[in-house]
Backbone as CSV, one residue per row, in Angstrom:
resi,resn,N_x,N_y,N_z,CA_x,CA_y,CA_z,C_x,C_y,C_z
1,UNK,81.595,204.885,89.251,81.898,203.789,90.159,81.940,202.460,89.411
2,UNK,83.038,201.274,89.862,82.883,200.352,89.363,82.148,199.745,89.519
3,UNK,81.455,198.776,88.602,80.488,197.922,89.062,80.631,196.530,88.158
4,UNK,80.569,195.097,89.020,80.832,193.892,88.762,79.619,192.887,88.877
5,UNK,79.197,192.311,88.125,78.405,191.242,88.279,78.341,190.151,88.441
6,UNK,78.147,189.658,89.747,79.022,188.703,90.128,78.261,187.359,89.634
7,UNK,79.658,186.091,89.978,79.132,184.832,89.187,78.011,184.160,90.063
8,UNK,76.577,183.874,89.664,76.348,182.302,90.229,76.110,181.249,89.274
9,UNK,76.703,179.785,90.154,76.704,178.806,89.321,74.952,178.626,88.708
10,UNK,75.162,177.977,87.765,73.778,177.597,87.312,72.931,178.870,86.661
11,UNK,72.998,180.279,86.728,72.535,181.272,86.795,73.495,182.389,85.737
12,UNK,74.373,182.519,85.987,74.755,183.679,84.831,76.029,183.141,83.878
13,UNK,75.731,182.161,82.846,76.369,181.687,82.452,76.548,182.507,80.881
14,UNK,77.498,182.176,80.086,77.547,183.170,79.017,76.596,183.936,78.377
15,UNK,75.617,182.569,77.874,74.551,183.519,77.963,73.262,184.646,78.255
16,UNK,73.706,183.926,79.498,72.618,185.249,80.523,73.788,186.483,80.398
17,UNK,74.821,186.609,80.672,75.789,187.666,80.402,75.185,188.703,79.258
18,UNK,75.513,188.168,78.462,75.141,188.293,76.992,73.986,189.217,76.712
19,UNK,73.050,188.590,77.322,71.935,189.021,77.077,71.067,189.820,78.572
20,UNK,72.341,190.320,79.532,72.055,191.348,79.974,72.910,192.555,79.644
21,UNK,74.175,192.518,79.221,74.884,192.966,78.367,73.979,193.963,76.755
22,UNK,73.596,192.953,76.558,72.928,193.518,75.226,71.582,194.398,75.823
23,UNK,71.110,194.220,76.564,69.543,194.048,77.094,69.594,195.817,77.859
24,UNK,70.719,195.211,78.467,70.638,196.698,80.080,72.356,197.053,79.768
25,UNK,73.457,196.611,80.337,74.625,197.195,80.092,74.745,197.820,81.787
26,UNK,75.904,198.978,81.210,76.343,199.274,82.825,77.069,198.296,83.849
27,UNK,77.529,197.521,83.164,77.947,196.827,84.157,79.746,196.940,83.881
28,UNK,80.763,196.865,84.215,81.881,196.784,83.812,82.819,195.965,83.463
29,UNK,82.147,194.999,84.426,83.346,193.188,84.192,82.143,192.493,84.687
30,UNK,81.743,191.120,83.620,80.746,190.309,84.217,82.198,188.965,84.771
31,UNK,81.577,188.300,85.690,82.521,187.016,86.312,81.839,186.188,85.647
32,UNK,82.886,185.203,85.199,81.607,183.921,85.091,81.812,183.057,86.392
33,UNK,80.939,181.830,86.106,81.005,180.946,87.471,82.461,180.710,87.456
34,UNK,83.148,179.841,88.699,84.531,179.722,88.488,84.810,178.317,88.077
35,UNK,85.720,178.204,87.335,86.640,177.178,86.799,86.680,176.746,87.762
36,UNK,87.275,175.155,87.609,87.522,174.292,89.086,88.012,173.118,88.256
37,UNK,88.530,172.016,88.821,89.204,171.266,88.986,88.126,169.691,89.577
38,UNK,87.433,169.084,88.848,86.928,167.986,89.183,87.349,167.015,88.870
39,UNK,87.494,165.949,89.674,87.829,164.487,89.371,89.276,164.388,88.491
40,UNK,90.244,165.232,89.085,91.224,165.462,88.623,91.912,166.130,87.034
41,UNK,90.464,166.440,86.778,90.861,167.408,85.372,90.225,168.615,85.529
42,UNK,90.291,169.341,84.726,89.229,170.865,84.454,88.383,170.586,83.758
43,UNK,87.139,171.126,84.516,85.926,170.559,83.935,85.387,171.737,82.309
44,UNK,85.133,170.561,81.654,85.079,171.305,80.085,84.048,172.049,80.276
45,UNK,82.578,171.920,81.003,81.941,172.686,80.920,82.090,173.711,81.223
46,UNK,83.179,174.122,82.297,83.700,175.444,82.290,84.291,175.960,81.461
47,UNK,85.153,175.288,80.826,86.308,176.016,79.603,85.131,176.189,78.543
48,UNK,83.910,175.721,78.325,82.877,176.068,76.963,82.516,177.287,77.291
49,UNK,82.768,178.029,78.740,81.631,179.076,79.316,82.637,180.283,79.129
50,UNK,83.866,179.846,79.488,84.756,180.644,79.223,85.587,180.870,77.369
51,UNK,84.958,180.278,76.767,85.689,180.166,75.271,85.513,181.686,74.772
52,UNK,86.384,182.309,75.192,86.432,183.658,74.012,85.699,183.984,72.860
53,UNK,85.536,183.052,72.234,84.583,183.575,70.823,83.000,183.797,71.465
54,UNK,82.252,182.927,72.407,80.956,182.727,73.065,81.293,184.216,73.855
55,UNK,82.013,184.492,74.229,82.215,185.625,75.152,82.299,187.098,74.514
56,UNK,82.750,187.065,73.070,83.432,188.208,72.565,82.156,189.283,72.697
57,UNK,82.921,190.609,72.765,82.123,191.863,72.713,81.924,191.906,74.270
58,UNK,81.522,191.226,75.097,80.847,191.339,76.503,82.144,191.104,77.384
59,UNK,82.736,191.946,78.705,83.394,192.462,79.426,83.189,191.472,80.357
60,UNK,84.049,190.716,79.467,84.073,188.948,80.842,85.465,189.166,81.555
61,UNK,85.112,188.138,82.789,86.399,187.628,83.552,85.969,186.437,84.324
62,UNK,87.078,185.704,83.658,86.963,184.400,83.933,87.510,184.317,85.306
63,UNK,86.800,183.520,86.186,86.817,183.078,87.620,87.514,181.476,88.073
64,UNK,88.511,181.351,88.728,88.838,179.790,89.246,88.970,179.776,90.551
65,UNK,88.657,178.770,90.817,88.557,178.421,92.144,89.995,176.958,92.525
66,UNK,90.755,177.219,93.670,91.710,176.136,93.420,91.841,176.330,95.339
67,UNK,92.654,174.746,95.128,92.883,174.617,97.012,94.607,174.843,97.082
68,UNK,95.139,174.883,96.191,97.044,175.228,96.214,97.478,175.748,95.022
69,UNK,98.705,176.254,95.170,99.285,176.385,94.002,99.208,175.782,92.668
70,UNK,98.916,174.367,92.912,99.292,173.260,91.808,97.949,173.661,90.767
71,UNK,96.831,173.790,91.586,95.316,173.573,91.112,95.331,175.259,90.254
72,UNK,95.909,176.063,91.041,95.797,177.223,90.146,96.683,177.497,89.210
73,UNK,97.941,177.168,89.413,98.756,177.140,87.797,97.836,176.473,86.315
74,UNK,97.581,175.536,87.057,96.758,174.280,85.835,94.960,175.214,85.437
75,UNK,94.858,175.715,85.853,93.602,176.634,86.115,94.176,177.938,85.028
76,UNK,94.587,178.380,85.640,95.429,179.823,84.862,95.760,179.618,83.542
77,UNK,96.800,178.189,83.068,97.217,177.644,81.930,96.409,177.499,81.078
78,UNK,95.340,176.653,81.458,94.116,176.560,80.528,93.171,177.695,80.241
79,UNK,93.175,178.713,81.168,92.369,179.918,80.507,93.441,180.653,79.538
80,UNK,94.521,180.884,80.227,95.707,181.571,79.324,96.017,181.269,77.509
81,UNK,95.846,179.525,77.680,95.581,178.847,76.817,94.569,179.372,75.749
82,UNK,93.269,180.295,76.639,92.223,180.157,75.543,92.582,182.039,75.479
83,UNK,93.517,182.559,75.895,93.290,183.695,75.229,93.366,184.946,76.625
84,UNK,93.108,184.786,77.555,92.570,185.164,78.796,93.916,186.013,79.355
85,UNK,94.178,187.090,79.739,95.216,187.784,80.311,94.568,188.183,81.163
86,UNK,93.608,187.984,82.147,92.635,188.474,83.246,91.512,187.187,84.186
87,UNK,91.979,187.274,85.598,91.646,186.341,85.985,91.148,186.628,87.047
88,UNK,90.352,186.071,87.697,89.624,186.349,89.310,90.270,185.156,89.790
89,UNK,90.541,184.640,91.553,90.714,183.688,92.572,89.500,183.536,93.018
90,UNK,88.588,182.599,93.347,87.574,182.659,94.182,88.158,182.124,95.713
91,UNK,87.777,183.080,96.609,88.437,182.323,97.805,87.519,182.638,98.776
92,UNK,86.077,182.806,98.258,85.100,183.094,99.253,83.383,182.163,99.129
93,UNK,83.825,182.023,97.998,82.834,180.526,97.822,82.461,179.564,99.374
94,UNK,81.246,179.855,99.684,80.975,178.989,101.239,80.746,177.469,101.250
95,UNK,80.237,177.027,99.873,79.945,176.140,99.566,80.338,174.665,100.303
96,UNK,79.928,173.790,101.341,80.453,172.809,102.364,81.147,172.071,101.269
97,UNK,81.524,171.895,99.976,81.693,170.605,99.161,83.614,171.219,98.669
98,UNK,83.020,172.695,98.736,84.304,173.407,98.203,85.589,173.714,99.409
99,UNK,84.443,173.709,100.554,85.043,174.431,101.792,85.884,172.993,102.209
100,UNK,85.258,171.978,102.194,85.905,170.973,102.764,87.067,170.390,101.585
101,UNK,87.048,170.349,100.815,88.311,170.671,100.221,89.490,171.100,99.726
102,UNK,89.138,172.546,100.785,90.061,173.719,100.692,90.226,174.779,99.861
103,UNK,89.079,174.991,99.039,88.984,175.537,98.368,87.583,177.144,98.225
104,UNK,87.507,177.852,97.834,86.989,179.345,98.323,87.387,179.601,99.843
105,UNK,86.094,179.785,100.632,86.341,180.361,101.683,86.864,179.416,103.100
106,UNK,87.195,177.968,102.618,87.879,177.123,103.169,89.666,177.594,102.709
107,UNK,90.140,178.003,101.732,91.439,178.344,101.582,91.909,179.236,102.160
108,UNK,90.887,180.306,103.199,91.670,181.297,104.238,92.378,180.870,105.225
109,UNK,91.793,179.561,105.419,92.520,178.559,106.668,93.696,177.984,106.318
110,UNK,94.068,178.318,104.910,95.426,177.717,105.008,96.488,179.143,104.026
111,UNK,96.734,179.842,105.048,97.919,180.654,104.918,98.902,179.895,104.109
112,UNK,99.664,178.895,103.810,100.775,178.466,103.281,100.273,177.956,101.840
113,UNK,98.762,178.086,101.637,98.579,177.174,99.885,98.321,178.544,99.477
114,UNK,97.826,179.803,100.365,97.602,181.107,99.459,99.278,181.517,99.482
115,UNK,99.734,181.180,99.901,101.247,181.641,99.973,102.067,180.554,98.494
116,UNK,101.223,179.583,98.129,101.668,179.148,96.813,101.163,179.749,95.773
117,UNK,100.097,180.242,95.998,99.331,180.596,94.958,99.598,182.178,94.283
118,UNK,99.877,182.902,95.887,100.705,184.547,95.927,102.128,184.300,94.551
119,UNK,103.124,183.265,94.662,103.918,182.736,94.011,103.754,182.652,92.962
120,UNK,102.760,181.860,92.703,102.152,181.555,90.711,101.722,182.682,90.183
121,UNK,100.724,183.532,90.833,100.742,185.149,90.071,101.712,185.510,90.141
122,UNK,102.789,185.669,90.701,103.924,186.753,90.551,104.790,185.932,89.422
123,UNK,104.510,184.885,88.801,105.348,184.164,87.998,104.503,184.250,86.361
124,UNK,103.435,185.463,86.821,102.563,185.352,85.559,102.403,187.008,85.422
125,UNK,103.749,187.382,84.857,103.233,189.316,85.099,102.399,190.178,84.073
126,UNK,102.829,188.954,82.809,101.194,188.732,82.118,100.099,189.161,82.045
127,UNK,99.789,188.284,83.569,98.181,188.373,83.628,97.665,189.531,84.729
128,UNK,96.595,190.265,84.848,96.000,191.069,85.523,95.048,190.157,86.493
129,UNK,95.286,190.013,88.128,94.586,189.222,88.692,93.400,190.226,89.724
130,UNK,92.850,189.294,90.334,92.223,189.620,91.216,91.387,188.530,92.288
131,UNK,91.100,189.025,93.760,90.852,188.000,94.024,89.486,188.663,95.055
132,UNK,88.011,187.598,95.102,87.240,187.471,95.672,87.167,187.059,96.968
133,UNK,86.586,187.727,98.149,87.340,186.698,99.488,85.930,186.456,100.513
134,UNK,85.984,186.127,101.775,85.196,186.169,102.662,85.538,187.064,103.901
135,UNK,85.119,186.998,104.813,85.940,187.712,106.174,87.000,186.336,106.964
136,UNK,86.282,185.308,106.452,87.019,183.949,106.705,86.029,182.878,106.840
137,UNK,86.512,181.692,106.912,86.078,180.622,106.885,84.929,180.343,108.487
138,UNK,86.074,180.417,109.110,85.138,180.812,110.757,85.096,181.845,111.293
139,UNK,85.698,182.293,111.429,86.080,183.484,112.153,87.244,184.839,111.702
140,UNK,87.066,186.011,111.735,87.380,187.347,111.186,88.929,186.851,111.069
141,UNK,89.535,186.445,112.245,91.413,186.173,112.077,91.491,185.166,111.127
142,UNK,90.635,184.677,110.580,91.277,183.911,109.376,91.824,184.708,108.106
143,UNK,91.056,185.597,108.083,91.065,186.991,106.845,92.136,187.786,107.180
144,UNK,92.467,188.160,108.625,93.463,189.314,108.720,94.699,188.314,109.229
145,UNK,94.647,187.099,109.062,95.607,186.717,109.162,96.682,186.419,107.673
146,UNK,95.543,186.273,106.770,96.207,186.173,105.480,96.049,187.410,104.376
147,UNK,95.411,188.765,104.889,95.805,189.493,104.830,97.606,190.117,103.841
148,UNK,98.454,189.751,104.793,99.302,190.058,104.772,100.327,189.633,103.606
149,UNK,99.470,188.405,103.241,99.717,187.590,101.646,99.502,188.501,100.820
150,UNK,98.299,188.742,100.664,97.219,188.997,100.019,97.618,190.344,99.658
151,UNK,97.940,191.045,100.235,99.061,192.431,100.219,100.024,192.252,98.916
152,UNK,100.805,191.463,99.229,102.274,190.824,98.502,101.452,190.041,96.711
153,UNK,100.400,190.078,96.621,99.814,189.390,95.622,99.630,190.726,94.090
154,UNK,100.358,190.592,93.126,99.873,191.550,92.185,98.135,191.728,91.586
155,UNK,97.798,192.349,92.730,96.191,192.559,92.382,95.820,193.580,91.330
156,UNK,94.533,193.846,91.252,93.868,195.208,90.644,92.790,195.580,91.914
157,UNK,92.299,194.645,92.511,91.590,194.978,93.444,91.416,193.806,94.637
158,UNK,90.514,193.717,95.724,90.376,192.768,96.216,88.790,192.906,96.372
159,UNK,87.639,191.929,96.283,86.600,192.081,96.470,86.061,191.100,97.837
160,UNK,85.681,191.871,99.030,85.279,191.411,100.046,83.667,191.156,100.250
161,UNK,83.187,190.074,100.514,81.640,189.808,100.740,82.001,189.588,102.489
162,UNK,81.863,190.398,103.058,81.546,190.524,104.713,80.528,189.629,105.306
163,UNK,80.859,188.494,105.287,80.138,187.428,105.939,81.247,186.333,106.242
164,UNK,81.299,185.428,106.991,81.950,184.473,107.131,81.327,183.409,106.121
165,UNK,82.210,182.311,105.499,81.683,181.126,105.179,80.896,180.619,105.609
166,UNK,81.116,180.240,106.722,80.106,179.048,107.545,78.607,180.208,107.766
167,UNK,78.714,181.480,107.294,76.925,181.668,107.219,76.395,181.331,106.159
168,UNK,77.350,181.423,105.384,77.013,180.917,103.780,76.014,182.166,103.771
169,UNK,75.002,182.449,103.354,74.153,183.705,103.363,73.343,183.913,104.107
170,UNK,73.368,183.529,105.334,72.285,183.742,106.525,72.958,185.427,107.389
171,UNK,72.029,185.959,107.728,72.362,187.143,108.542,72.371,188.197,107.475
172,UNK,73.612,189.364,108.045,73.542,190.501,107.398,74.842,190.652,106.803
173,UNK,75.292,191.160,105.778,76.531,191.558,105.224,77.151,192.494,106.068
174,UNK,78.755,192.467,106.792,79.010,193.282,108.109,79.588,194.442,107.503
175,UNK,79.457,195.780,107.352,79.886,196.499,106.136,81.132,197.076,107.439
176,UNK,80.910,196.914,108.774,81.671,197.865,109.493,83.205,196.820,109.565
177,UNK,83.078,195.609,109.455,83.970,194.515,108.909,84.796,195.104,107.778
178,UNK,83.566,195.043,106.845,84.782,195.416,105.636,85.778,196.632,106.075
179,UNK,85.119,197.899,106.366,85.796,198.835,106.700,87.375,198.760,107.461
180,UNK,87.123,197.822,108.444,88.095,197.126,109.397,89.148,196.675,108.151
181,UNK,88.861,195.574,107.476,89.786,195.039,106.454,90.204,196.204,105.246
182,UNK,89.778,196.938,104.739,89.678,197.776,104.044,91.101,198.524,104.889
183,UNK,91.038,198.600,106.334,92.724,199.493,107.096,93.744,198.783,106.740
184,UNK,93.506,197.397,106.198,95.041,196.733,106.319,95.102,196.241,104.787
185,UNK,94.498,196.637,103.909,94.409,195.778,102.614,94.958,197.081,101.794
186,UNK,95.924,196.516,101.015,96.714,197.843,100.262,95.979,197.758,98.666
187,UNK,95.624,196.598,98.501,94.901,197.037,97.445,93.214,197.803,97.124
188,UNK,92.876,198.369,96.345,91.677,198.886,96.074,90.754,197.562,96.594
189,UNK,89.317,197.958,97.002,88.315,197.182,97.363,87.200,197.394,96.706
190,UNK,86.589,196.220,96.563,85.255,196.179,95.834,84.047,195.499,97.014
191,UNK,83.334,196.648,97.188,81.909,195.775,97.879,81.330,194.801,97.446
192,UNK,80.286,193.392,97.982,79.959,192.460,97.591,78.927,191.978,98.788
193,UNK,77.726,191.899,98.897,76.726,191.587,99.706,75.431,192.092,99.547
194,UNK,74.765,191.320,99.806,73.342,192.607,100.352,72.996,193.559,99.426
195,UNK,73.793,193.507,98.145,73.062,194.994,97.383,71.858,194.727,96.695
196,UNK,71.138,195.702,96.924,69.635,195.646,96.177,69.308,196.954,94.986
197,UNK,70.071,197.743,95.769,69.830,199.040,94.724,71.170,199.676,94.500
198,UNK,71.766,200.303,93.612,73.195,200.520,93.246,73.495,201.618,94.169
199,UNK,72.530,202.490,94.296,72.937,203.419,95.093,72.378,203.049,96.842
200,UNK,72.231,201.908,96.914,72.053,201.867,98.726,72.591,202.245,99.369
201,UNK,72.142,202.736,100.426,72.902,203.451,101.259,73.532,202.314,103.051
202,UNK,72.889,201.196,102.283,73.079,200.104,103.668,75.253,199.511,103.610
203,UNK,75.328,199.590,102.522,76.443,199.104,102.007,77.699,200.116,102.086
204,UNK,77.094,201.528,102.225,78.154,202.725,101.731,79.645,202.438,102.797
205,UNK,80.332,202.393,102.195,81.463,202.311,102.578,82.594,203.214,101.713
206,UNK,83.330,204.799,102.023,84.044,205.271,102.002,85.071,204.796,101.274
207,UNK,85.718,205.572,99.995,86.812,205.455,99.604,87.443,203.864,98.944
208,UNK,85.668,203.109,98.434,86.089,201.995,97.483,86.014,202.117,96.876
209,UNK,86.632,201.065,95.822,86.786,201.215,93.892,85.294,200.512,93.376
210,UNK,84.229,200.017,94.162,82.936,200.082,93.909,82.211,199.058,93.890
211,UNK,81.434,198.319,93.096,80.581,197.161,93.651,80.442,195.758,92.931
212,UNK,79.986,194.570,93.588,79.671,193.746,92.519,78.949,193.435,93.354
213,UNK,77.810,193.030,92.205,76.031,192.747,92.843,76.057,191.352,91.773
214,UNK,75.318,190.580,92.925,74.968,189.228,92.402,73.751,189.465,92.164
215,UNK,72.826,188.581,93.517,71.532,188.340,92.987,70.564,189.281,93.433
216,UNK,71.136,190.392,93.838,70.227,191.700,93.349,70.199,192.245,91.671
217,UNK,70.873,191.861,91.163,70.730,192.042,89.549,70.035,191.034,89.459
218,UNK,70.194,189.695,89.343,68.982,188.611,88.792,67.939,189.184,89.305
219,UNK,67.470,189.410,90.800,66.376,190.324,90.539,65.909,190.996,89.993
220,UNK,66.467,192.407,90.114,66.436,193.420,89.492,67.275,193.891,87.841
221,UNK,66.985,192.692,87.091,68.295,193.034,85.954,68.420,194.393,85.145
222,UNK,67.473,195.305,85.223,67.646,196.913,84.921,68.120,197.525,86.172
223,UNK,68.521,197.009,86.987,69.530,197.908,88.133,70.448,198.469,87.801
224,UNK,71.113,198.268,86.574,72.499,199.404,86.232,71.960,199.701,84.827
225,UNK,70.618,199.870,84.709,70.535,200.479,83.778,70.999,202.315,83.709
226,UNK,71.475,202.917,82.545,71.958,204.390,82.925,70.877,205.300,82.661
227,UNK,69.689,204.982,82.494,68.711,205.946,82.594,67.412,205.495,83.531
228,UNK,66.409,206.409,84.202,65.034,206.204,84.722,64.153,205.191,84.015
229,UNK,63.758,204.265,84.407,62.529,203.506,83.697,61.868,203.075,84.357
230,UNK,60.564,203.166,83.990,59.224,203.053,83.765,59.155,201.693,84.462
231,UNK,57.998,201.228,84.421,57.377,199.367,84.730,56.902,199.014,83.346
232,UNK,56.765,199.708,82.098,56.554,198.979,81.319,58.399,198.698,80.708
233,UNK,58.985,199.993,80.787,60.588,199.457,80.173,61.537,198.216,81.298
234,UNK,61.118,198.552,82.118,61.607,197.044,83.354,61.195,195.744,82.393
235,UNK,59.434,195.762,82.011,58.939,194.525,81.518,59.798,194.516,80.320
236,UNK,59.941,195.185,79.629,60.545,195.054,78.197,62.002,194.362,78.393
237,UNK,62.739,194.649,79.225,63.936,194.537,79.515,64.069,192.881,79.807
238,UNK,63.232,192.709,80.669,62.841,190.913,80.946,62.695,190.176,80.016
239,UNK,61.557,190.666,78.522,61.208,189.942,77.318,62.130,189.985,76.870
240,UNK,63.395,190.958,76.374,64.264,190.949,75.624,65.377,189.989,75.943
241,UNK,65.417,189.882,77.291,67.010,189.073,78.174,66.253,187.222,77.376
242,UNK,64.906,187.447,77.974,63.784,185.990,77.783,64.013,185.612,76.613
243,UNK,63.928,186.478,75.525,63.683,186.117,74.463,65.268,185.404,73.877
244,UNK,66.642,185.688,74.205,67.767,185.740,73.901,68.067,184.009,74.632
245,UNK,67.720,184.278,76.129,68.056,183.011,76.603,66.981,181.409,76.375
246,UNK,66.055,182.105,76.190,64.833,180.778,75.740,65.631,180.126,74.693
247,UNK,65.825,181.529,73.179,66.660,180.919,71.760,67.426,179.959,72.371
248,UNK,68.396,180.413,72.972,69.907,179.414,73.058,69.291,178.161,73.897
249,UNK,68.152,178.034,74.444,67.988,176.627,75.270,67.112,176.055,74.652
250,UNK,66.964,176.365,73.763,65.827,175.506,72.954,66.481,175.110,71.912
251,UNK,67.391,175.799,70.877,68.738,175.402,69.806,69.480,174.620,70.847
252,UNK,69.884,174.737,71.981,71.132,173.902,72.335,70.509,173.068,73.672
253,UNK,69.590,172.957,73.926,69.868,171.521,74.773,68.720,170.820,74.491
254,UNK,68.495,169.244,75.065,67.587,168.396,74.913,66.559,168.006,75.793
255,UNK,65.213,168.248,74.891,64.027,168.004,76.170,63.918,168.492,76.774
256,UNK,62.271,168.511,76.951,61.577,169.744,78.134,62.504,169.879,79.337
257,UNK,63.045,168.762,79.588,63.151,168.572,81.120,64.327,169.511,81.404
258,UNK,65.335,169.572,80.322,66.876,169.938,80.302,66.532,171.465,79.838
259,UNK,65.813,171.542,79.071,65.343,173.169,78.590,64.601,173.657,79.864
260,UNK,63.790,173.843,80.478,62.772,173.930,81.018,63.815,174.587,83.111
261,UNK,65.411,173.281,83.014,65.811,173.592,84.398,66.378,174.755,83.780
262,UNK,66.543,175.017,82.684,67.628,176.192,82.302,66.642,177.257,82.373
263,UNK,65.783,177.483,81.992,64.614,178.582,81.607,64.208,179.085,82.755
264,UNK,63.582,177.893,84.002,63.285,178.066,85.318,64.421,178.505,85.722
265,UNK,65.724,178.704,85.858,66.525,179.417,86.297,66.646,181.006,86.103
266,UNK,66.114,181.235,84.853,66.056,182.272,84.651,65.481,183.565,85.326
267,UNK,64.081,182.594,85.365,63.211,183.546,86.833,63.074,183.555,87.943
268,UNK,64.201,182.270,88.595,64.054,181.938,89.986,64.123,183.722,91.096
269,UNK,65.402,184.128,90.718,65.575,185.536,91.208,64.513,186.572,91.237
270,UNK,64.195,186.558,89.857,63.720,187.528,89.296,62.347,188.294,89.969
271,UNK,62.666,189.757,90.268,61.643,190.412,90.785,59.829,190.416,90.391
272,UNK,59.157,189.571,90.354,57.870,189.535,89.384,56.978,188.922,90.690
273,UNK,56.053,189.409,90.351,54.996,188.776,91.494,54.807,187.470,91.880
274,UNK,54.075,186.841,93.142,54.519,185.918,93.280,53.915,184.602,92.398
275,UNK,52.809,184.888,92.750,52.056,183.973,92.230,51.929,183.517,90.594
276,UNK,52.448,184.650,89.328,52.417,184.558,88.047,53.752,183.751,88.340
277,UNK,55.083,183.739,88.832,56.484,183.184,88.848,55.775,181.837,89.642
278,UNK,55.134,181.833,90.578,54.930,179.799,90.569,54.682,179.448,89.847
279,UNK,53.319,179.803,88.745,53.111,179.626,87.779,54.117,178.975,86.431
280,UNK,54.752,179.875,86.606,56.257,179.867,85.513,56.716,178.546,85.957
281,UNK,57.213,178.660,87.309,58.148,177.643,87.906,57.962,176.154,88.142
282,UNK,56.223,176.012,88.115,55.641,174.619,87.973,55.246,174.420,86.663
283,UNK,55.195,175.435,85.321,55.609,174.036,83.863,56.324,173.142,84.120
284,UNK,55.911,171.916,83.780,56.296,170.757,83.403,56.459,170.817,81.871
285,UNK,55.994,171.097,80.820,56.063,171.120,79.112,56.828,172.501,79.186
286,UNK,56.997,172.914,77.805,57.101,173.659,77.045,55.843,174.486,76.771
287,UNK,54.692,173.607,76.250,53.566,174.520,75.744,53.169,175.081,77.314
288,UNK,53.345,174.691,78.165,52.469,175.260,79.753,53.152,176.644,79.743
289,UNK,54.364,176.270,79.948,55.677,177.363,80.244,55.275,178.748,79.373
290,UNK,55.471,178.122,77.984,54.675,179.826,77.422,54.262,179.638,77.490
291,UNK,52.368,179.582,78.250,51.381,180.037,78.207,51.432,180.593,79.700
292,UNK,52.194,180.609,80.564,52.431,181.117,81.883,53.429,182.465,81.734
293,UNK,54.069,182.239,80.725,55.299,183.306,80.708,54.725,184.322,80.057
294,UNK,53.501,183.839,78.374,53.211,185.112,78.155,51.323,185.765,79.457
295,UNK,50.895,185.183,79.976,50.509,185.674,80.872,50.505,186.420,82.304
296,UNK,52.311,186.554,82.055,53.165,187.596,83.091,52.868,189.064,83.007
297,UNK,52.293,189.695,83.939,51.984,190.676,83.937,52.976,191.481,85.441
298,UNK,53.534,192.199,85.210,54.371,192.674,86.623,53.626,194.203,87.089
């Protein structure tokens, strides 16, 4: 079964990839966060996350997020630019900042900019696309209304997270939804919600091309591991990812304060008891931080 790891901002950036990649594996295509379009340029910190050489060896796909045609040609160009023949759409992003600009799960509401955008892939036969979606912005007919685009779009798959936008993540992932969309969608489908364990049985849905798990992997980051393990190989698995991402934030950024939001990100997810992870999460220094991190016991 396929399996995808999906992007969050702030959270699985090349190098967390990397170093679950190296660490655990099993996974098939990591996303990164998506490209976007700020203040009228592409923001570099995305194109650094996406640079091919930072990426090489590890089974990336670069992600953009755009509100029309215009935003995703210029999106596409610049990854294409760096090498990239493989691309994700984000069009399910709930985010109020994205939504109100028309962009993720605000772009279901406009049938005629995915109908520009259907256009620019077919003008790129190039590239291998794919696109991330919602059930809609408000309501289910936003999805089966554009649907019918979405059909006409040279995909590899389509990946549905069964929630509307506007829950952003409140409630339950509607799996009997997907199923519904899954009758009218000609391309292969990928599950996206709610997964906690690879093989759950809350999610099973018939005759898909398979899964992408967000922040049930930051939890659980030996979840696609391919063999049985233990609670001491779980712990090992944590030191090793720890040990990879501490390096790179301590060589590359400045001050506790800037090291320290990157590091605390690391374990925000992460399955570990509660009280040793406040611990973690209220260093203020460096010296506190390891002396909390190596007193983690799970």
């Amino acid at each position: 079964m396929y399996i995808a790891f999906a992007p969050l901002q702030g959270y699985t950036d090349a190098v967390y990839r990397r170093a679950h990649w190296e660490c655990v594996g099993g996974v098939d295509e990591y996303y990164t966060p998506f490209v976007r379009i700020e203040k009228g340029e592409i923001r570099k910190k995305d194109l650094r996350d996406t640079d091919p050489t930072t990426n090489m060896g590890v089974p990336t796909v670069p992600q953009v997020i755009a509100k029309d045609g215009d935003e995703f040609a210029r999106l596409c160009d610049a990854l294409q630019e760096q090498g990239w023949r493989r691309i994700d759409l984000n069009m399910g992003c709930p985010f109020p900042m994205q939504v109100k600009a028309g962009r993720g799960s605000g772009l279901l509401q406009h049938p005629d900019k995915i109908k520009e955008i259907q256009k620019e892939m077919q003008r790129r036969p190039e590239v291998t696309f794919s696109v991330k979606m919602r059930l809609g912005q408000e309501c289910e007919d936003e999805g089966f209304r554009v649907m019918p685009i979405i059909n006409e779009m040279p995909l590899i798959h389509v990946t549905l997270h069964p929630r509307l936008g506007r829950q952003q993540y409140k409630g339950t992932a509607d799996s009997e939804a997907f199923a519904r969309f899954m009758e009218v969608c000609r391309h292969p489908m990928v599950y996206n919600g709610d997964i906690l364990e690879v093989e759950s049985g809350e999610w099973k849905v018939e005759n898909i091309k398979g899964v992408m798990i967000g922040r049930g992997l930051l939890a659980k980051p030996w979840m696609t591991a391919t063999s049985t393990l233990t609670s001491s190989m779980e712990e090992q698995i944590i030191a090793q990812m720890h040990t990879i991402v501490y390096r790179h934030a301590t060589e590359h950024l400045c001050g506790d304060s800037q090291i320290l939001s990157r590091l605390h990100a690391f374990w925000e997810y992460l399955d570990i008891p509660h009280k040793q992870k406040k611990a973690i999460m209220k260093a203020s220094t460096l010296p506190r931080y390891r002396e909390a991190v190596a007193a983690l016991q799970m």
